[in-house]
C-alpha positions as CSV (number, residue, x, y, z in Angstrom):
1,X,0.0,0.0,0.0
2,X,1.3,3.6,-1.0
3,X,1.9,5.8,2.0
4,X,-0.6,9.0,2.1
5,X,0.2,12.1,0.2
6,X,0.1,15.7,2.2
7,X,-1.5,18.2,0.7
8,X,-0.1,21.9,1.3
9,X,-1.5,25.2,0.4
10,X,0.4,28.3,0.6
11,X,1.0,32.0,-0.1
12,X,3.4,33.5,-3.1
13,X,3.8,36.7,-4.4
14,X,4.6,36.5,-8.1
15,X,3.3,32.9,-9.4
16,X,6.1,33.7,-12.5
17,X,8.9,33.5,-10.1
18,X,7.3,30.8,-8.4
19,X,6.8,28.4,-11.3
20,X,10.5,29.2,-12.1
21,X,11.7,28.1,-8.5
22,X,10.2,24.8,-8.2
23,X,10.0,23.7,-11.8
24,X,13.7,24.7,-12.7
25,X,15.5,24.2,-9.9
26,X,13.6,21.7,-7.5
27,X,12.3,19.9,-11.2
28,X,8.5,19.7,-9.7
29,X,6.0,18.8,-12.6
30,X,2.9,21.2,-13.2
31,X,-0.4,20.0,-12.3
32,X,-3.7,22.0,-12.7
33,X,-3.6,26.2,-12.6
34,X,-5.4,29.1,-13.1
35,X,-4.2,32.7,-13.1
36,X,-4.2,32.7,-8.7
37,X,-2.9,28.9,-7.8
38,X,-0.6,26.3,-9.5
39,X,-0.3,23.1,-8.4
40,X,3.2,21.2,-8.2
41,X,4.5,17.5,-7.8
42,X,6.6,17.9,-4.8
43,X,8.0,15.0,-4.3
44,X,5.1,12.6,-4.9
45,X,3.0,14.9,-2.5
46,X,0.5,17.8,-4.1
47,X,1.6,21.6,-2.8
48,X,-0.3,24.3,-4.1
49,X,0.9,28.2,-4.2
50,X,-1.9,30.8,-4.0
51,X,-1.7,34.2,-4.8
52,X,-1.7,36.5,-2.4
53,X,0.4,39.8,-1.9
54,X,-1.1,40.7,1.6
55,X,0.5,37.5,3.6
56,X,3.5,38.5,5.2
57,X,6.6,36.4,6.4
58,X,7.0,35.4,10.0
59,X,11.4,35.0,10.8
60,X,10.7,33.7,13.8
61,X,13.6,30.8,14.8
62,X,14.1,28.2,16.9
63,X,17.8,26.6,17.9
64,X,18.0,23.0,16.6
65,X,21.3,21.5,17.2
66,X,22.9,24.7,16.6
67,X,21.2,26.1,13.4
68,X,18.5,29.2,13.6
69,X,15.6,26.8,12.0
70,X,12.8,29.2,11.0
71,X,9.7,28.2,12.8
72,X,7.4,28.5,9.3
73,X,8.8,26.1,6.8
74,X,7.6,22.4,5.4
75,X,9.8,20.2,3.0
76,X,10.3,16.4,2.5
77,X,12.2,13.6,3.7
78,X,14.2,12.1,1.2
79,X,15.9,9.0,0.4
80,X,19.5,9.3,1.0
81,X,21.3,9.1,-2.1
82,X,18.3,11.4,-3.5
83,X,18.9,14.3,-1.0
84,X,22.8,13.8,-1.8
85,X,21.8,14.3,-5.4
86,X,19.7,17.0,-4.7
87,X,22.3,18.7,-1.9
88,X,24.8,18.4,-4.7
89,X,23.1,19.9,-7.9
90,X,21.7,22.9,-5.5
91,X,25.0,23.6,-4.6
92,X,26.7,23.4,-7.9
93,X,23.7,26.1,-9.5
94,X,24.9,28.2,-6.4
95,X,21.6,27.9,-4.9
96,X,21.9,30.7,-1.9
97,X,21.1,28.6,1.4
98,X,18.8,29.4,4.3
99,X,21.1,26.5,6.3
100,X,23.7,24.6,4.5
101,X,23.9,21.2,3.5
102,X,24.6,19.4,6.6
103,X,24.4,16.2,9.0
104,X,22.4,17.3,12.3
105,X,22.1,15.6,15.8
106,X,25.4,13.6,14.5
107,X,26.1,10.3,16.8
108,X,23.0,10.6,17.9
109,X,19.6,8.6,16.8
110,X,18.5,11.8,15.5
111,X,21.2,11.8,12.8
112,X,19.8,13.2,9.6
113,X,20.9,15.3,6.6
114,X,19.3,18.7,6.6
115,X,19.4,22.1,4.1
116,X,16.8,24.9,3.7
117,X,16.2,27.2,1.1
118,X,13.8,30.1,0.4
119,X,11.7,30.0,-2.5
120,X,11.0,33.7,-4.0
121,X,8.1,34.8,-1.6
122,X,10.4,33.6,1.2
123,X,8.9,30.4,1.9
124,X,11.0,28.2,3.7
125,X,11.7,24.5,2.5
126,X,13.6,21.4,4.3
127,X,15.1,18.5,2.9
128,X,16.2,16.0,5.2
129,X,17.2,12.5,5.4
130,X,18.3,9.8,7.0
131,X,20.5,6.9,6.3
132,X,18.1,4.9,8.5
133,X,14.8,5.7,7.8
134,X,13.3,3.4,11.2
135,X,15.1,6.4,12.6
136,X,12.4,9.2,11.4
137,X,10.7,8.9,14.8
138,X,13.1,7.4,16.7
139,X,13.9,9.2,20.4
C-alpha cells in the first residue's frame, strides 16, 4: 500500500517566479492552474501556491542543534542518495542557502541530513534525510 500524500496550500507573491523556482531548480512537474494557484508534484505529495500579496513572512527561529531553524517552513524527507543528489546539484547552481547542506544531531539517533532554502516569496523548505529511515521517529 502507498503511504498518504500531504497536501499543502500556501502563499506567493509572483506565481512567475514561483513556477521558475520549483520547476527549474527543484524539477517539480505542473499539475492544474489558473491565473491565482498552480499546483506542483513535490516530491510525490501535491503543494499548491496561491496568490496572495497581503501574507506576510514570520522570521521567527528556533535553535535546533545549533542552526536558527525558521519556525514556518515544510519540505520532504528524502531518500538518501536522492537528497545527496539534490544537496549536490543545488550547490553546484549556487543555490543561496537558508542553512547549509549538513548532517544534524550527529552520533545521535537523530542523525539526519538537513538544508533549507527560500523560494521567491520567502517560503522556507527542508530537505532531510536519514541513512536509517526506522530512525524518522526514533527518540
Amino acid at each position: 500500500m502507498a503511504s498518504p500524500r500531504f497536501h499543502l496550500a500556501f502563499p506567493v507573491v509572483d506565481l512567475v517566479a514561483t513556477r521558475r523556482f520549483y520547476v527549474d531548480l527543484l524539477k517539480c512537474q505542473i499539475g492544474r492552474e489558473n491565473d491565482q494557484w498552480i499546483d506542483f508534484d513535490f516530491f510525490g505529495h501535491q503543494i499548491t501556491a496561491h496568490l496572495s500579496s497581503e501574507e506576510a513572512r514570520l522570521v521567527a527561529v528556533n535553535l535546533v542543534d545549533g542552526d536558527d531553524v525558521p519556525v514556518h517552513h515544510f519540505g520532504v524527507i528524502l531518500e538518501w542518495p536522492e537528497w545527496q543528489r539534490l544537496a549536490e546539484r543545488l550547490t553546484r547552481e549556487q543555490t543561496q542557502f537558508v542553512i547549509a547542506p549538513h548532517l544534524r544531531f550527529q552520533g545521535q539517533v537523530g542523525e539526519q541530513a538537513t538544508m533549507f532554502i527560500r523560494d521567491p516569496s520567502g517560503n522556507i523548505l527542508e530537505f532531510k534525510s536519514f541513512k536509517d529511515m526506522t530512525r524518522v521517529f526514533a527518540r
